[in-house]
VOFIFI-386620 format. One record per residue (C-alpha): residue number from 1; residue in one letter; x, y, z. Coordinates in nm, 3 decimals, always signed. Layout:
N
+-----+------+---------+---------+---------+
| pos | code |      px |      py |      pz |
+-----+------+---------+---------+---------+
| NUM |    A |       X |       Y |       Z |
...
+-----+------+---------+---------+---------+
This chain:
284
+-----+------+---------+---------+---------+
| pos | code |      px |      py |      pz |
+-----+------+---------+---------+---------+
|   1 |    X | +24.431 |  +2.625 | -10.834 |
|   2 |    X | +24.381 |  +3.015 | -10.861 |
|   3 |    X | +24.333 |  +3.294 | -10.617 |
|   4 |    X | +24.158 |  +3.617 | -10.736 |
|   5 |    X | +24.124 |  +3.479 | -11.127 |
|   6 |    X | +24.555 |  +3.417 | -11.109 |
|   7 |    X | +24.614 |  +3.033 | -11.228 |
|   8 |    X | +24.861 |  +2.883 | -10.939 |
|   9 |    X | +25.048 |  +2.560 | -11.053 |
|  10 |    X | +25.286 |  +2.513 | -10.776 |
|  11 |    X | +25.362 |  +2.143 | -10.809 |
|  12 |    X | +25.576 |  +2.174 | -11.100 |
|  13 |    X | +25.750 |  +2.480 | -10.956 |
|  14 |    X | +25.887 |  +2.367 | -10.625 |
|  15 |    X | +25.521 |  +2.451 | -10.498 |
|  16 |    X | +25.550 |  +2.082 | -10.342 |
|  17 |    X | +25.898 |  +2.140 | -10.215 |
|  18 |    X | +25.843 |  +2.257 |  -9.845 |
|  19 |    X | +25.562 |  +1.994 |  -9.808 |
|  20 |    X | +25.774 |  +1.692 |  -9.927 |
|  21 |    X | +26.059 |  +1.816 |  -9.693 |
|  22 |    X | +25.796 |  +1.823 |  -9.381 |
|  23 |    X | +25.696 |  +1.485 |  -9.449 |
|  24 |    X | +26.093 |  +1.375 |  -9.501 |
|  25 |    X | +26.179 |  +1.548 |  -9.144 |
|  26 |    X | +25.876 |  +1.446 |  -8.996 |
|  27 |    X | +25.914 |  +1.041 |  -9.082 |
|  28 |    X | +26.308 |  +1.067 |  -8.987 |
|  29 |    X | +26.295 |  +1.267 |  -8.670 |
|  30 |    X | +26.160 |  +0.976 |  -8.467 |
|  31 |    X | +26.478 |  +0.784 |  -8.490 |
|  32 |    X | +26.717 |  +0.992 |  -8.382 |
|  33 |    X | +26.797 |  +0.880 |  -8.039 |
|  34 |    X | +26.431 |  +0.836 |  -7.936 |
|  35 |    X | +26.123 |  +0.961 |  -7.997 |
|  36 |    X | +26.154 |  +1.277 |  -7.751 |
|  37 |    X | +26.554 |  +1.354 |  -7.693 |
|  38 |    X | +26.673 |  +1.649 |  -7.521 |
|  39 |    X | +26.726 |  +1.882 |  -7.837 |
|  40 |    X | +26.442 |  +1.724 |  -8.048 |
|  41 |    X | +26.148 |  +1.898 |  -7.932 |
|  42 |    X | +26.311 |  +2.247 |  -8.028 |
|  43 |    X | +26.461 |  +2.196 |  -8.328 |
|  44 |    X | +26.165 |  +1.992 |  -8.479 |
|  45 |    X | +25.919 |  +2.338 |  -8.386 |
|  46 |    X | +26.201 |  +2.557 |  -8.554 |
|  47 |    X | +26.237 |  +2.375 |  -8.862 |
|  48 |    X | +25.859 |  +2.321 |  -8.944 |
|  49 |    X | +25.796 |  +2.710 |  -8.860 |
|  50 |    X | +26.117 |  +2.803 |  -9.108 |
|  51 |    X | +25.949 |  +2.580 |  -9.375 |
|  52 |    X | +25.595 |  +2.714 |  -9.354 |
|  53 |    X | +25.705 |  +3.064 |  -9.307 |
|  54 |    X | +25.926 |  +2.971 |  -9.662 |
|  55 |    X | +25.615 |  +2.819 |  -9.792 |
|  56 |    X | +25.348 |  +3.105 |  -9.678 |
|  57 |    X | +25.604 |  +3.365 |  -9.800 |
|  58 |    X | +25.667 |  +3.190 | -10.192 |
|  59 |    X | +25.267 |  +3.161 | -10.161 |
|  60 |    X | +25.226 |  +3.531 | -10.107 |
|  61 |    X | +25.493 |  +3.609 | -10.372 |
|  62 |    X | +25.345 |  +3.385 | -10.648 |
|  63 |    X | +24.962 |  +3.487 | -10.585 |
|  64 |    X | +24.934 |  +3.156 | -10.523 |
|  65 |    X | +24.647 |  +3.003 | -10.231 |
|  66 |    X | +24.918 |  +2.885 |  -9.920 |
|  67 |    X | +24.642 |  +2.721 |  -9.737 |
|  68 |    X | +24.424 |  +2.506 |  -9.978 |
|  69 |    X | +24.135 |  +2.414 |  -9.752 |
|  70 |    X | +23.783 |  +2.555 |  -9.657 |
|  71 |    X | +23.721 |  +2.908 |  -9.540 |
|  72 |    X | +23.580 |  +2.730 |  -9.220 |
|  73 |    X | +23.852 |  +2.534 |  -9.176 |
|  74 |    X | +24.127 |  +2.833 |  -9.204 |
|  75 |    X | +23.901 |  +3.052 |  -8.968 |
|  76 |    X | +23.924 |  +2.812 |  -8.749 |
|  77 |    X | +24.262 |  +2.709 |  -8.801 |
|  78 |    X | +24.406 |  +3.076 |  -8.716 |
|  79 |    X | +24.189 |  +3.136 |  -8.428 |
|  80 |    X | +24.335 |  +2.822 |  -8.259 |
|  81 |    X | +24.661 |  +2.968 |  -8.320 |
|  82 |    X | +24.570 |  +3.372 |  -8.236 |
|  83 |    X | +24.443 |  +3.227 |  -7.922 |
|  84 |    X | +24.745 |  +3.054 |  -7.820 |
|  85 |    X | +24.852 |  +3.445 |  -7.916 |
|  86 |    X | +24.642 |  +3.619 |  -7.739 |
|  87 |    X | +24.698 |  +3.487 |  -7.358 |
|  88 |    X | +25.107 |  +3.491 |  -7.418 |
|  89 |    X | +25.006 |  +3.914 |  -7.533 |
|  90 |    X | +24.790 |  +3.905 |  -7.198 |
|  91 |    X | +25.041 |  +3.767 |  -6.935 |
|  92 |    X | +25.329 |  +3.983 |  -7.109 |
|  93 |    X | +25.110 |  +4.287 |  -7.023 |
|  94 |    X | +25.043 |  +4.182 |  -6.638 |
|  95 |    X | +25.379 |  +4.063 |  -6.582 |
|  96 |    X | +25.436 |  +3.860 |  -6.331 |
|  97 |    X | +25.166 |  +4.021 |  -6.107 |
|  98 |    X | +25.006 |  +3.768 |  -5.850 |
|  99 |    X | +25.255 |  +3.457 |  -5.906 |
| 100 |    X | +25.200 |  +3.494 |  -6.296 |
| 101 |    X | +25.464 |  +3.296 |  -6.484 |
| 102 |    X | +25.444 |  +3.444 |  -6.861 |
| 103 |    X | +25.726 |  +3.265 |  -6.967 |
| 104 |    X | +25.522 |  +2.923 |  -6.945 |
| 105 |    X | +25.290 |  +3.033 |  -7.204 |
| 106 |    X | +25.535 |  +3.200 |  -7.423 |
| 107 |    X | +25.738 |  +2.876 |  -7.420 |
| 108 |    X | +25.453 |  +2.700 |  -7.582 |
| 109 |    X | +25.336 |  +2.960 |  -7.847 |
| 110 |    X | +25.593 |  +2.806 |  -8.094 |
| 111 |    X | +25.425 |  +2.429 |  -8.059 |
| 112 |    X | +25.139 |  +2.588 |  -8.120 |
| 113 |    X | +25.309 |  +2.788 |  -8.483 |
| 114 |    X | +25.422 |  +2.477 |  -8.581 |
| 115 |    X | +25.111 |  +2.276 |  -8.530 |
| 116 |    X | +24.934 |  +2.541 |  -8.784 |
| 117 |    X | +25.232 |  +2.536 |  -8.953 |
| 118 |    X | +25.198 |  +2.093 |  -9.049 |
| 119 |    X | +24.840 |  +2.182 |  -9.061 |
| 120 |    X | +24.952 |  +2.443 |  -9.392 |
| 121 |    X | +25.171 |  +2.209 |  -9.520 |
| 122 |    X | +24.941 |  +1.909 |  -9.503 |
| 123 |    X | +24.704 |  +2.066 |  -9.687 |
| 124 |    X | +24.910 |  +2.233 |  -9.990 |
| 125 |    X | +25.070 |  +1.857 |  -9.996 |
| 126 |    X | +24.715 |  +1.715 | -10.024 |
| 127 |    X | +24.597 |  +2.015 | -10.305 |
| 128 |    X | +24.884 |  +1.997 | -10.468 |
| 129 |    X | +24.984 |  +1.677 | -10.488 |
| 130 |    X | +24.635 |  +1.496 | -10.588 |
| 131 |    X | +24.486 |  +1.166 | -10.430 |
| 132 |    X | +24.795 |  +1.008 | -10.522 |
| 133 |    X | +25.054 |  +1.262 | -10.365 |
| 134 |    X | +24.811 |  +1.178 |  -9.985 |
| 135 |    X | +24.862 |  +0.868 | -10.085 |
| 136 |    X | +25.256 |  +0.860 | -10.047 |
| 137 |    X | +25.189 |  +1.056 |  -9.761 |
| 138 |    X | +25.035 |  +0.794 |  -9.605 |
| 139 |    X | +25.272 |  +0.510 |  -9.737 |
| 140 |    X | +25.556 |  +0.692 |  -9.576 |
| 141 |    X | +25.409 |  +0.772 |  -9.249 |
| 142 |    X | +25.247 |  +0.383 |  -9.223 |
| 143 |    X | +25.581 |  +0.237 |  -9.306 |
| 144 |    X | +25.750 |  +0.458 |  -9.029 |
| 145 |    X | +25.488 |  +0.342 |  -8.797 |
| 146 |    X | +25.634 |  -0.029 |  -8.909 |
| 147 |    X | +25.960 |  +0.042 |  -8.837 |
| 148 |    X | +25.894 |  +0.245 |  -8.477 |
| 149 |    X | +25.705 |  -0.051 |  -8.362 |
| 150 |    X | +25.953 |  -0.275 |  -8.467 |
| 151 |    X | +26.235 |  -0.113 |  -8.271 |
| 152 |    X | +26.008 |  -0.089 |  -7.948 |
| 153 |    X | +25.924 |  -0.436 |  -7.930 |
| 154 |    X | +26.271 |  -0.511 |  -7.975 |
| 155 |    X | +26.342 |  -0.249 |  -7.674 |
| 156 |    X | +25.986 |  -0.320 |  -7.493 |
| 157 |    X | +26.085 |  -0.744 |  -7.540 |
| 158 |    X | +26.426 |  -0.813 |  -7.595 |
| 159 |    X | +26.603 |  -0.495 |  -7.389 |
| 160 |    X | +26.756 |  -0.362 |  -7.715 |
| 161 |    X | +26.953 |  -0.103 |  -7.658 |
| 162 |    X | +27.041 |  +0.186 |  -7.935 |
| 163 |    X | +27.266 |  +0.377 |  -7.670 |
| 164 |    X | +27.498 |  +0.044 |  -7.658 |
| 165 |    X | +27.551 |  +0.072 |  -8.068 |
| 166 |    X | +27.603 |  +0.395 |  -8.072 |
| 167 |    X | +27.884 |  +0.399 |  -7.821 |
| 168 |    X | +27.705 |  +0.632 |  -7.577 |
| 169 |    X | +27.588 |  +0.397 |  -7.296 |
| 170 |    X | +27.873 |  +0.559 |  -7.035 |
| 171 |    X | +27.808 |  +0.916 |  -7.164 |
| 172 |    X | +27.614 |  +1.195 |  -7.003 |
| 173 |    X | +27.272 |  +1.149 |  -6.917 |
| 174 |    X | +27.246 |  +1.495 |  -7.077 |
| 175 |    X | +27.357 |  +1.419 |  -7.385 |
| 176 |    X | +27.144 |  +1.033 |  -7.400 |
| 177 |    X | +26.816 |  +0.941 |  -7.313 |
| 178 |    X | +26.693 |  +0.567 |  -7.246 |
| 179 |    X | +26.714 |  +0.369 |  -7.512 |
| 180 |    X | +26.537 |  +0.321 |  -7.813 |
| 181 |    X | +26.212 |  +0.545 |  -7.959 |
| 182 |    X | +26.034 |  +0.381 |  -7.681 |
| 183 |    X | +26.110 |  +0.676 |  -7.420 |
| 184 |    X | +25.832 |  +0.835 |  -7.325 |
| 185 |    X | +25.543 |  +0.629 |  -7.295 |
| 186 |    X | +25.312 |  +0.917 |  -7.326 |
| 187 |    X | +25.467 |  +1.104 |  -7.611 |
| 188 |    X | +25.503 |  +0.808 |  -7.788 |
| 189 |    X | +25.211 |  +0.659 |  -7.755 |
| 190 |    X | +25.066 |  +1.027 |  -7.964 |
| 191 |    X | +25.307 |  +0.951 |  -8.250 |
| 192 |    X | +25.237 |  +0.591 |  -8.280 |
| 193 |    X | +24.833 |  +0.723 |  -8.243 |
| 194 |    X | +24.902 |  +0.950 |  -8.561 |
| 195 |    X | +25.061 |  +0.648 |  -8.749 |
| 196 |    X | +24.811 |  +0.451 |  -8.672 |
| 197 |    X | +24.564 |  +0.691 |  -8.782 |
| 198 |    X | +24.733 |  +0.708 |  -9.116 |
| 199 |    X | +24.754 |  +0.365 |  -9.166 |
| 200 |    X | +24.374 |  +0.269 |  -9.090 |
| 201 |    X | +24.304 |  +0.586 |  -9.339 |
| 202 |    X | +24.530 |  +0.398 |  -9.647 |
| 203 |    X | +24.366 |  +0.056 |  -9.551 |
| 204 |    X | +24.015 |  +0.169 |  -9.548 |
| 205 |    X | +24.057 |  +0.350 |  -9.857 |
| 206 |    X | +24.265 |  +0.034 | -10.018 |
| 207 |    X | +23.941 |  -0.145 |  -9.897 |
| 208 |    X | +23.647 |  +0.026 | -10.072 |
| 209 |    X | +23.825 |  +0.153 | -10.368 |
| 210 |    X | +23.742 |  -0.003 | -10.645 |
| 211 |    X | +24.040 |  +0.164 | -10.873 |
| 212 |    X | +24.229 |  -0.058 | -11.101 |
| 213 |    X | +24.545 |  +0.128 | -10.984 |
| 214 |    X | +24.479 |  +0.004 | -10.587 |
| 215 |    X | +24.741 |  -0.217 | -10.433 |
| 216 |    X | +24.670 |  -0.543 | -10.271 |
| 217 |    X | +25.001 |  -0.518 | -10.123 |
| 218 |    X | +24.988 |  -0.171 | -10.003 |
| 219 |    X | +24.611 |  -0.266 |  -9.835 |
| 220 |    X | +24.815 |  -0.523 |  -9.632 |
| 221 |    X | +25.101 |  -0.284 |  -9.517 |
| 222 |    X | +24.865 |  -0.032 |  -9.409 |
| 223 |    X | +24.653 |  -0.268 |  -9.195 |
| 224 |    X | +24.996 |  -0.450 |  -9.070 |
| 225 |    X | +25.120 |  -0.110 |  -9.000 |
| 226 |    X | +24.750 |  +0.016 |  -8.790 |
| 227 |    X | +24.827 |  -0.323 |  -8.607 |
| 228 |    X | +25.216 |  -0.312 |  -8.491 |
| 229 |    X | +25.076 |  +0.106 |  -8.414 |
| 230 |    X | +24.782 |  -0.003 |  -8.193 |
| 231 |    X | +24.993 |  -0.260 |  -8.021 |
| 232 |    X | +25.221 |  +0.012 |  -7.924 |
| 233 |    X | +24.956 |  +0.237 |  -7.787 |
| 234 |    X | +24.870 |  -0.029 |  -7.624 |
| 235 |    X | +25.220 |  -0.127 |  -7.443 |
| 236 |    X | +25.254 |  +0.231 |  -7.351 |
| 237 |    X | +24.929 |  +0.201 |  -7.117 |
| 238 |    X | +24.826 |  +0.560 |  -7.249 |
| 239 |    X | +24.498 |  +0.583 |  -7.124 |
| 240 |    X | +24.437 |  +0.895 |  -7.346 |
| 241 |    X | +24.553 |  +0.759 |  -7.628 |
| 242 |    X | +24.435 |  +0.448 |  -7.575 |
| 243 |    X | +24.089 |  +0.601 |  -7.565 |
| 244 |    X | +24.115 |  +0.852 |  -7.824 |
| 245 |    X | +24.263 |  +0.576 |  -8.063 |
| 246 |    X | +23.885 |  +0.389 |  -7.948 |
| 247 |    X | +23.698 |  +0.676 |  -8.012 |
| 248 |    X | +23.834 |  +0.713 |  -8.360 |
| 249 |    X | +23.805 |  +0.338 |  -8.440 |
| 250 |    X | +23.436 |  +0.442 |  -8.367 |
| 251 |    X | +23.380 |  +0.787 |  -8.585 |
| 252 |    X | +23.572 |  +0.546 |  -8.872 |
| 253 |    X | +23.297 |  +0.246 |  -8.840 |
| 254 |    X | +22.991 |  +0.495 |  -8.803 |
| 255 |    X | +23.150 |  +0.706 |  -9.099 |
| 256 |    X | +23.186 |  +0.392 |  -9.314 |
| 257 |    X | +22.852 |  +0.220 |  -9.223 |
| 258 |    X | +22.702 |  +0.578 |  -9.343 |
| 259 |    X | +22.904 |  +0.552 |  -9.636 |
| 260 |    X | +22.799 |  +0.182 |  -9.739 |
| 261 |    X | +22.396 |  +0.269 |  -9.651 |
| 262 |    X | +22.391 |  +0.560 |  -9.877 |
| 263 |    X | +22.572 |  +0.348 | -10.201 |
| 264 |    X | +22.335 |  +0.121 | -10.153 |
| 265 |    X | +22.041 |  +0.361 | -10.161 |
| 266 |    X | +22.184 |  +0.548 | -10.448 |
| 267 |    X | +22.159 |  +0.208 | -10.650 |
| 268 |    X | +21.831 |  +0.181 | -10.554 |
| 269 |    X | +21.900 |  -0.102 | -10.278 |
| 270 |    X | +21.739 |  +0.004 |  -9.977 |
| 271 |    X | +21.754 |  -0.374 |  -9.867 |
| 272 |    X | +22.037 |  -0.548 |  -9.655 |
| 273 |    X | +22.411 |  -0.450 |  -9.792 |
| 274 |    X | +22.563 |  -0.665 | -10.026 |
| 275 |    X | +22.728 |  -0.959 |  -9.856 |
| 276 |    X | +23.093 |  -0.782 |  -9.888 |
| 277 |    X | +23.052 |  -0.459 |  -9.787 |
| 278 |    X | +22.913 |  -0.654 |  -9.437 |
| 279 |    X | +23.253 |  -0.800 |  -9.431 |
| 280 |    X | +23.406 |  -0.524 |  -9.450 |
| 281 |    X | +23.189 |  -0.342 |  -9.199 |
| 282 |    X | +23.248 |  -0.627 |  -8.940 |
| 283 |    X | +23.681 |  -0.619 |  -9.040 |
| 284 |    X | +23.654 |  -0.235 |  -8.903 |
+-----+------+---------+---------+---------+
């Protein structure tokens, strides 16, 4: 990669190191008393804006491209976050004028940092680490989504409770939340959506690659892992994500039915698709 004619190899220079670290905090947040506690929330924002502000800063340093991706894409990117910007600027200015609250929106400006800020690190992760590093990315994110599901069917069937292992079923209801990841229905039916998502991505691509280095075994994680996910959207009776989680199922069928109809013209078959990529169509 090179910016301005100066070669940028990052990945065997730590380039990869705030990315991996994301991916680490963002897989092993989720079980740590919940999927929302108390203190999670703020210290997940702080620590994914002090790793992309690492990461944008070595970027800068080295001459080195910090956000790999489309000039589209990164306009668009930053105006989503200026905006966010822009109305916290606005109700500083006015005060609190006319019932005005401009704490509210300066409360959420930092979501919004860190959203650009896994956005940044997704994509150097993805640049940086080839087809294989989104890969593991995927993997780790899919097998989380395993494990999440497991513990809130256990919660969700069996009235496991996390609180009663770790000693802190009499405690503060300040300090604990209910039990298990399975705490807020809505909350956690967005991070079982984005597992989910990840997982369908690895199977489909297990699915129509035809590399000799696919994995059988990983195909069948990934589509256990979009099952247990979808089941837990489900149970949460999210009717958001429930939809949205529809919606994509959709975009993925009409984007993979494309994808089979123009193969098949390339090779010069405009007839019916071959009998297994209509299996495939009708498994999505």
């Amino acid at each position: 990669m090179s910016v301005s004619g100066i070669s940028c190899d990052l990945a065997g220079e730590g380039g990869l190191l705030a990315p991996q670290l994301a991916l680490a905090i963002a897989c092993i947040a989720p079980f740590f008393f919940g999927c929302s506690p108390p203190w999670a929330s703020g210290l997940l924002v702080a620590v994914f804006c002090i790793l992309v502000a690492a990461h944008i800063i070595v970027g800068v340093a080295r001459g080195c491209e910090w956000f790999p991706v489309s000039p589209s894409l990164k306009i668009v990117s930053l105006g989503l976050l200026f905006w966010p910007a822009a109305v916290v600027a606005f109700d500083m200015a006015l005060g609190t004028a006319r019932g005005r609250t401009p704490a509210v929106s300066l409360r959420e400006l930092p979501f919004a940092a860190a959203y650009f800020g896994a956005a940044v690190l997704g994509a150097a992760y993805r640049a940086r680490g080839g087809i294989e590093g989104w890969r593991g990315a995927l993997k780790a994110v899919s097998v989380t989504g395993i494990l999440l599901a497991l513990a809130a069917f256990a919660e969700y069937f069996a009235a496991w409770d996390i609180k009663a292992i770790l000693g802190g079923a009499d405690q503060s209801p300040r300090l604990f939340r209910m039990s298990g990841p399975y705490v807020n229905p809505n909350r956690f039916a967005v991070l079982m959506a984005v597992c989910w998502s990840c997982a369908a991505g690895g199977a489909i691509h297990g699915l129509v690659s035809r590399s000799a280095s696919r994995s059988q075994l990983w195909t069948a994680v990934f589509l256990a892992s979009a099952l247990a996910a979808g089941t837990c959207v489900g149970l949460t009776l999210s009717r958001l994500a429930v939809v949205s989680v529809g919606v994509a199922l959709c975009l993925a069928a009409a984007a993979f039915t494309g994808h089979g109809l123009r193969r098949a013209r390339l090779r010069g078959a405009d007839e019916a698709l071959p009998r297994v990529e209509r299996v495939r169509l009708g498994a999505l």
